[in-house]
C-alpha angles and dihedrals in degrees: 000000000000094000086071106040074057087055102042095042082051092058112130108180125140127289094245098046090046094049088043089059096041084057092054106048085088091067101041117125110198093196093045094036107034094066085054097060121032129021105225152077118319106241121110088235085058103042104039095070085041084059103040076060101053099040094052092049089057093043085055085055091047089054096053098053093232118182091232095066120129114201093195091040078059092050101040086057086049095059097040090052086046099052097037090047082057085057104044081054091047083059094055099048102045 
């Protein structure tokens, strides 16, 4: 679980995309979201590596300036890793 608390305080994405998912994390729904964007169990120790490779998959997108990049797809993926890092650190603490 440290490994990705490394990962996710070592996070460098721009101001704006970060901000955008911040603003979200108050509408996310872990039951509606969670299906869209990753394919396994539903536990934050299983869906928090899904989502670190999701979302750097998108952020390489994002580099490359394809054409096929989503900006709310990358967002959506944001708030999703950031709520589901609080409740990974919920667990831990509780």
């Amino acid at each position: 679980m440290s490994d990705f608390r490394i990962l996710l305080a070592n996070l460098r994405r721009p101001r704006l995309l970060m901000r955008a998912a911040r603003f979200g994390l108050g509408d996310y729904r872990r039951e509606r979201d969670l299906r869209r964007l990753v394919k396994c169990g539903m536990s934050p120790e299983e869906t928090v590596p899904s989502l670190i490779s999701v979302e750097e998959e998108l952020e390489t997108i994002r580099l490359a300036g394809d054409v096929t990049y989503s900006a709310a797809r990358h967002i959506e993926v944001l708030i999703a890793l950031l709520s589901e890092a609080q409740l990974l650190r919920r667990q831990e603490f509780a």
